[in-house]
N, C-alpha and C positions, 0 to 999 in steps of 0.2 A: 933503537932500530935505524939509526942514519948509515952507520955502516952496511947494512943490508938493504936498505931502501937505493943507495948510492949502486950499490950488487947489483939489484934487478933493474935500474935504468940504463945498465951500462947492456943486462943483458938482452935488456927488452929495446934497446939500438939494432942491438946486433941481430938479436931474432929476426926482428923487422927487416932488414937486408937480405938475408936467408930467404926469410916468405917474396918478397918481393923479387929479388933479382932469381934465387934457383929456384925455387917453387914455382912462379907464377914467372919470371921471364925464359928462363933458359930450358926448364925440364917444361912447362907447359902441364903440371900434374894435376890442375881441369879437367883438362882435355882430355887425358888418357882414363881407359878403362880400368884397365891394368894398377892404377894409383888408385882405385876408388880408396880403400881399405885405409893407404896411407892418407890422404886426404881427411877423410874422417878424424882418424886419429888426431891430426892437425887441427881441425875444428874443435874435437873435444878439448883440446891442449890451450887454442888459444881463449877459450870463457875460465877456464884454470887460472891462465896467468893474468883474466881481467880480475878473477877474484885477490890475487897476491894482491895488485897493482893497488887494489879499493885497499885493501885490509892492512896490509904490512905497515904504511909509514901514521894511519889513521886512527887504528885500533886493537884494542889488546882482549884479548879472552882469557879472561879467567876463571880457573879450576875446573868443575864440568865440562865447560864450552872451548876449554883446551885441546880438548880430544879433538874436535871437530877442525881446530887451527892443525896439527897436526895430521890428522886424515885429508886434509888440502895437499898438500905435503907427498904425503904417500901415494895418493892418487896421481898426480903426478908425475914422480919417480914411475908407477906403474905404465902411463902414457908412454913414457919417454923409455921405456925399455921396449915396450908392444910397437913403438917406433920404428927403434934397431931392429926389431925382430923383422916386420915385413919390407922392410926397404929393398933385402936384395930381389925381390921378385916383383914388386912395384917401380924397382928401376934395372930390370934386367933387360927392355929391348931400348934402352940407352944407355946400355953399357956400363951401368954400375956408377954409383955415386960420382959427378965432377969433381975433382982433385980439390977445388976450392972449395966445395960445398963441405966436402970430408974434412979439410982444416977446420971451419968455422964450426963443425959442430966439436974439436976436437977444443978449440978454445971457448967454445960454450958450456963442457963438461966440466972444466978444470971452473968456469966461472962458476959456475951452479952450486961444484962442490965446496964452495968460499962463500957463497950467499947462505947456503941450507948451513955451514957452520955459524956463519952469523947470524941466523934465524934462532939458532939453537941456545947461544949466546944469552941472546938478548929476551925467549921469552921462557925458558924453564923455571925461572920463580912462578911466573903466571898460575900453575899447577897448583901450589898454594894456598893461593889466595882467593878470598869468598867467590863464586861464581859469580859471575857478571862480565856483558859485555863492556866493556869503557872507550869512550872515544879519548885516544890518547895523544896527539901529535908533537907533544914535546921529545925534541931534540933531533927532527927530521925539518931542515928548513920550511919556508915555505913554499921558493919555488920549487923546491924539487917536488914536495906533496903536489904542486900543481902541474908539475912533468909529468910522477908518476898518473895525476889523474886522467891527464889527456891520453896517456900511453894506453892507459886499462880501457876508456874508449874506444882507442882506434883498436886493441885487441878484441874487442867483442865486437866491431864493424866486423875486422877483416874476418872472424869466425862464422857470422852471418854471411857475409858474401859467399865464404867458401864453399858452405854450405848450401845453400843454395846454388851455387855450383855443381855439385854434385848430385842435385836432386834434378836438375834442369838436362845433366847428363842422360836419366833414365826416364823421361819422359818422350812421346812420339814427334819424330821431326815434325814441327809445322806444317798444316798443310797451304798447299798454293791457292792463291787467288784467282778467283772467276767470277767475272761479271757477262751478261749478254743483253741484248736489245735488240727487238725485232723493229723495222724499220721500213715504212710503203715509202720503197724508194727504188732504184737498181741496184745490180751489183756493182755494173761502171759509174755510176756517181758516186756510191761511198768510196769505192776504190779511191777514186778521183780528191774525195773528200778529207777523208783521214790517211792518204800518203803524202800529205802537204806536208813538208816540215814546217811552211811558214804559217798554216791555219793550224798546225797542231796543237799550240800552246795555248790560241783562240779558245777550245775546248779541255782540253787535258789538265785539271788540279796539279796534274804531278810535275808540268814541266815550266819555266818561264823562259828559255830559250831553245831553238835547236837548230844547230847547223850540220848540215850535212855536206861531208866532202869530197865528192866525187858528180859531176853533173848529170849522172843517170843511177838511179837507186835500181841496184839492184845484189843479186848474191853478191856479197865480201862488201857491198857499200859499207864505209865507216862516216861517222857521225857524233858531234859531241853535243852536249847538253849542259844547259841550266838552270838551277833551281834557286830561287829567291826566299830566303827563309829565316825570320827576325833580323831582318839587316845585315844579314851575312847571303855567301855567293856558292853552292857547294857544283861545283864543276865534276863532270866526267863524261863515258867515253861509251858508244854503240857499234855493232856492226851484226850487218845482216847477213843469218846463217842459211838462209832459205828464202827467197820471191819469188813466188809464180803470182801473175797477177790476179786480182778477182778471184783470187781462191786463199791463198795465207802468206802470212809475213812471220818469220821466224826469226829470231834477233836476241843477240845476248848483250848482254850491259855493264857496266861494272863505274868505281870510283875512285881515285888513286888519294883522294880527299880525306886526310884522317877525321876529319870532321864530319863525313858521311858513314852513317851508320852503314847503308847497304856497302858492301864490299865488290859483289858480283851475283850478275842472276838471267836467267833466263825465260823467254817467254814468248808467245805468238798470239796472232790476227786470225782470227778466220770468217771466210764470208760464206755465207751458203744461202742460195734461193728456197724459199717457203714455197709449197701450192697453190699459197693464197696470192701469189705475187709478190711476197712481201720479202726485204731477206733479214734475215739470219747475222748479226755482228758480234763477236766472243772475242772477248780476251782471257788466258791463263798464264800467270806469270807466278815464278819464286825467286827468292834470292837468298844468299849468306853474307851473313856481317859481319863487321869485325866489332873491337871491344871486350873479347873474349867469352866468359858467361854473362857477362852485365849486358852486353849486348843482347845477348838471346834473348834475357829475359825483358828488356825494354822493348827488343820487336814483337815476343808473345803479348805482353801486357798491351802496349800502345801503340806499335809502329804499324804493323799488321792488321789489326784492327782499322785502325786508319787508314791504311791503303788500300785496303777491300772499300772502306767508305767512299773513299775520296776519288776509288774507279767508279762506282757507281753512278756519284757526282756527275763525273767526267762524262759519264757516259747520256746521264740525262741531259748536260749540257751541249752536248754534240744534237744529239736529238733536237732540240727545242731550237738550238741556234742556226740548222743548216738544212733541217728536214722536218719543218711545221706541221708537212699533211699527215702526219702522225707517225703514233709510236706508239706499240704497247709497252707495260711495267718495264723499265731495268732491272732485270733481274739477277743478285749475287748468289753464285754456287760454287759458296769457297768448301773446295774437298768433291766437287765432283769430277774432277777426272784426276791419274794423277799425273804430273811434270816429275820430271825428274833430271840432276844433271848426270849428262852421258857425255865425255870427252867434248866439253865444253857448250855442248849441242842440247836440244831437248826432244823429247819422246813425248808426245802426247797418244792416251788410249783409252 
């Protein structure tokens, strides 16, 4: 089997460049709807070729359990025709397969048909012989067994990632974060209070610098930010889409920082007097990441969750540090209204 084992490392290279540069860099077929169908395929395809990758240079099936080396095999071949099959309509609002993508799968065919011959080769006696599985690895070096095994590895990651990809597609956009805090205080003094960009960090989890530049905050003010986080610095950029004073602050956000998860997002202030004398402080914010689906699924899992947390925080710590004579509960009501982006802008309703 070293001839065929030699096969699938050359092809399980090349695969590898395929999923990564046209799949996941240039076609983006994550992110499309329209790919679901291909995408799957691709996931089933890639636990396929982690089973080759374990099996071929490792071990041998004999007689009975032959069938089952060979139904790998066919299954397979089957993937990889239900492939061709949907491609033109998973890549027809881009125009049909990239030039370069069509090459590589055309020198991935002629490889395939040179491995499944040397497959063929090397285990037709196995039929033969008593049933049994055998671990075999003579005449398959040893780094290469250790190539192939990393390879079958990263094949069943990159299959889970995808996949999950694809289930993270059909699931409901996250909802936006809300936090509030009623406050016996006025409206002019919190105005006063949380439009500081130099007390804001004072109070706010989320930020440990912020400059603002322009000397009067108001509509189109911009402002950059920083955040201190494991020994690293992740920088970016604000500006205000809405000021009316003592009543709300609208502002959208973003980070040119590939090391910052948020990418861009939107969100607003608002102040409202209670009956009781007392007022009213809310914040609503969302955002998008980058990272692709990994991304999404680190903000559903951890990031998001933590940032409804750590506004809450934020919000007790504003309270207790600048307005003693009281505070009822901070309260989070994340999904009670919704935000949404509108031409850069937000709608709150």
């Amino acid at each position: 089997m070293a001839t065929a084992s030699l096969l699938l490392a050359v092809i399980s290279l090349l695969g590898a460049f395929d999923i990564a540069y046209f799949h996941w860099y240039r076609c983006r077929l994550a992110d499309r709807a329209e790919s679901r169908v291909e995408g799957w395929l691709h996931v089933a395809r890639g636990f396929i070729y982690a089973l080759q990758l374990a099996l071929v240079p490792n071990v041998q099936l004999h007689g009975a359990f032959y069938a089952g080396f060979v139904a790998l095999f066919v299954v397979d071949i089957g993937v990889a025709m239900a492939d061709v099959a949907v491609e033109p309509a998973s890549r027809r609002s881009q125009g049909g397969l990239p030039g370069g993508e069509y090459l590589m799968h055309i020198v991935l065919s002629v490889l395939v048909g040179a491995y499944l011959h040397a497959i063929a080769l090397g285990s037709l006696a196995w039929r033969h012989l008593p049933s049994a599985v055998v671990y075999a690895p003579a005449g398959v070096p040893g780094w290469l067994r250790g190539l192939l095994g990393l390879m079958g590895a990263g094949a069943a990651l990159v299959a889970v990632v995808e996949g999950l990809a694809l289930v993270e597609q059909r699931l409901p956009r996250p909802a936006p974060i809300h936090v509030r805090v009623r406050l016996r205080t006025t409206v002019e003094r919190l105005w006063e209070v949380t439009q500081d960009h130099r007390l804001h960090p004072s109070w706010d989890h989320r930020f440990s610098r912020i400059f603002m530049l322009g000397e009067v905050i108001q509509t189109g003010t911009a402002m950059r930010y920083e955040k201190d986080l494991l020994g690293l610095t992740i920088r970016g950029g604000g500006r205000y889409k809405l000021h009316r004073p003592c009543q709300q602050s609208t502002f959208e956000f973003w980070s040119e920082d590939p090391r910052s998860l948020i990418r861009r997002g939107v969100g607003l202030w608002l102040y409202r007097s209670a009956a009781d004398g007392s007022v009213e402080f809310s914040t609503s914010y969302t955002y998008e990441v980058r990272w692709g689906a990994l991304g999404r699924w680190i903000d559903r899992a951890v990031f998001r969750p933590l940032f409804q947390r750590e506004t809450e925080r934020s919000f007790r710590r504003l309270a207790a540090r600048y307005f003693p004579e009281g505070a009822s509960e901070v309260a989070g009501a994340r999904g009670r209204k919704p935000v949404r982006f509108i031409d850069g802008g937000c709608l709150v309703s």
